[in-house]
N, C-alpha and C positions, 0 to 999 in steps of 0.2 A: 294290723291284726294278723296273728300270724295262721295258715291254715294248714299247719303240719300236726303230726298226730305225735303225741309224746312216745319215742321208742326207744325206752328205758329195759331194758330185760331185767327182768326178777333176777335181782342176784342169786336166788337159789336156782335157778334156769342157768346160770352164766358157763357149766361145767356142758350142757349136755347143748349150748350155743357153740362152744369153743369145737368139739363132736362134730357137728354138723355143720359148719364152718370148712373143716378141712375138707368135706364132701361137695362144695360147692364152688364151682359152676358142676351142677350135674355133669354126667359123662365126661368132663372137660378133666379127671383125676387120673391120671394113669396108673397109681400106686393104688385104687379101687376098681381096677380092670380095664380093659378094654376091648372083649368080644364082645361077641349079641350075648353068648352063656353070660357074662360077668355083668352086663348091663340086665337079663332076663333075674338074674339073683338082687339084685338094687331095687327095681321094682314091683310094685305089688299087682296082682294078675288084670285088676283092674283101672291100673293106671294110665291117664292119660294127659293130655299139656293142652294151655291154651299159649301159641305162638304169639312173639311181638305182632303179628301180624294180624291176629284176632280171630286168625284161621284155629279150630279143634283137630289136635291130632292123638289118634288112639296109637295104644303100645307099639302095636304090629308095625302101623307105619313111622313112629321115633325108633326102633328098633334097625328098619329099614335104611331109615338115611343116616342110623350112625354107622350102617355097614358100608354105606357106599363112601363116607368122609374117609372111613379104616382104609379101603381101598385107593383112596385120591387125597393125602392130607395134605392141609395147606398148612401155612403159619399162620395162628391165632391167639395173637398175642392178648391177653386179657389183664383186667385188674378188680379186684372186689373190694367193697366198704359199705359203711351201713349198716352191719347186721344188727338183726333184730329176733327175738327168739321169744314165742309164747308158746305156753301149752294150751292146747284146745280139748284133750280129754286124756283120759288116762293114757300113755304113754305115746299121744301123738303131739305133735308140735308143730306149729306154723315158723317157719324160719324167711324173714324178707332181706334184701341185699339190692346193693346198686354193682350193678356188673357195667365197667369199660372195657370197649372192643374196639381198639382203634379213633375213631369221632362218633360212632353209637354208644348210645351211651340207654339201658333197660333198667327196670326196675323188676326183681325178680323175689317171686314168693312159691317154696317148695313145704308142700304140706309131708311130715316125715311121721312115718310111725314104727315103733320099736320092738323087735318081736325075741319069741327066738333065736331065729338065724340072725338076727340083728338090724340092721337100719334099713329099711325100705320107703321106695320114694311114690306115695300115692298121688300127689299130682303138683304142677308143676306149672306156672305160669307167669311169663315176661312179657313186658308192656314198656314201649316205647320212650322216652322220655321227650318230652316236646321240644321246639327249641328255646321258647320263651322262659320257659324252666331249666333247660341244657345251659344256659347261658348264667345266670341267677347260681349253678353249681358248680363254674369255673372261675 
């Protein structure tokens, strides 16, 4: 029995997937900035992440730790697949993705809403992948 969820995107969704696709790993895009200013315009004032870790963290402090990564970069080599792209209301979207980071391996869902100024990231949240299932994916 299979217990995966059919992640088909609305081929009318497929144009505004491929969009939000190139915006993803959040902050991870350099060609969509890389100050707190460039990360303070990507996010909506009330945005906030839930960590692989299960820990909640608000703007103020994701804003914080990507000053101090700006400060101290390492190599993070990553790899994305998976996507998935629904809309949840008018001009917001649920985008999910399998993000590799070396032998980590998340499962990442950024909720995006479309405004004005353009694409903003209300909330954002990566989850683990186990390894009985990390194995099952290689």
């Amino acid at each position: 029995m299979n217990h995966e969820p059919d992640l088909r995107t609305d081929p009318a969704l497929l144009s505004v997937q491929e969009e939000l696709r190139q915006r993803e790993p959040i902050f991870h895009r350099p060609e969509f900035g890389t100050t707190r200013t460039d990360h303070l315009a990507m996010t909506a004032e009330d945005f906030w992440e839930v960590g692989a870790s299960g820990n909640r963290y608000s703007r103020e402090h994701v804003l914080d730790v990507l000053d101090e990564r700006r400060r101290d970069p390492q190599p993070d080599p990553w790899e994305t697949s998976d996507f998935h792209c629904r809309q949840l209301a008018e001009a917001v979207y649920l985008l999910t993705y399998t993000l590799r980071q070396d032998a980590r391996v998340t499962r990442r869902a950024t909720i995006w809403r479309r405004d004005a100024g353009g694409w903003k990231i209300v909330f954002h949240q990566g989850t683990m992948v186990a390894d009985t299932q990390l194995r099952a994916c290689l």
